[in-house]
N, C-alpha and C positions, 0 to 999 in steps of 0.2 A: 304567377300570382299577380294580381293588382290588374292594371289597365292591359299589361303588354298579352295577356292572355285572355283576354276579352272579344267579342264578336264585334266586328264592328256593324255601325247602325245603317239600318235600308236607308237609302237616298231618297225614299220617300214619307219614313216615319217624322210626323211633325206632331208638336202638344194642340190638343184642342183650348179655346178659347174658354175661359169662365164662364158657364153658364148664367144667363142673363144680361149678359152684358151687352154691348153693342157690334162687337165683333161675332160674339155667339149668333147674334141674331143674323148677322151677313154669312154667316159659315151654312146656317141652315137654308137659310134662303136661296144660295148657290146650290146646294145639293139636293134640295127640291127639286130646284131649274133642272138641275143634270136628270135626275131620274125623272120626272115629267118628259123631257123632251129629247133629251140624248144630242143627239146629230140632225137629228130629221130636220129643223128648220134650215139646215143650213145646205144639206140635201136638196131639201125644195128650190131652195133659188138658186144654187147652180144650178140644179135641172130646166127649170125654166127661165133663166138667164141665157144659158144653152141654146133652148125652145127658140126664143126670142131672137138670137144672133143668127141663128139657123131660116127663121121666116124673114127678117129681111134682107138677108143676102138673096133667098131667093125671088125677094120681089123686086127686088134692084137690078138684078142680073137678067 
């Protein structure tokens, strides 16, 4: 009975922010960001950071 028998909470469940407020407005703004974009910008430029390190070593060499 009471707490000792209870589930305890996912390490990831957290309360959302009031809507309208100014946290709400940052909460959706970030998860826009996430689903618009995911990983890929950051894919890109290690790839061609990569790119990059790779053509002047072989121009230097």
């Amino acid at each position: 009975m009471g707490s000792s028998g209870s589930k305890p909470r996912k390490k990831d469940q957290h309360h959302l922010p009031k809507v309208g407020s100014a946290a709400n407005q940052e909460y959706e703004r970030r998860q826009r960001r996430a689903e618009t974009f995911g990983r890929t910008p950051l894919l890109v430029v290690g790839v061609l950071l990569v790119l990059v390190l790779l053509g002047w070593l072989l121009i230097t060499l």
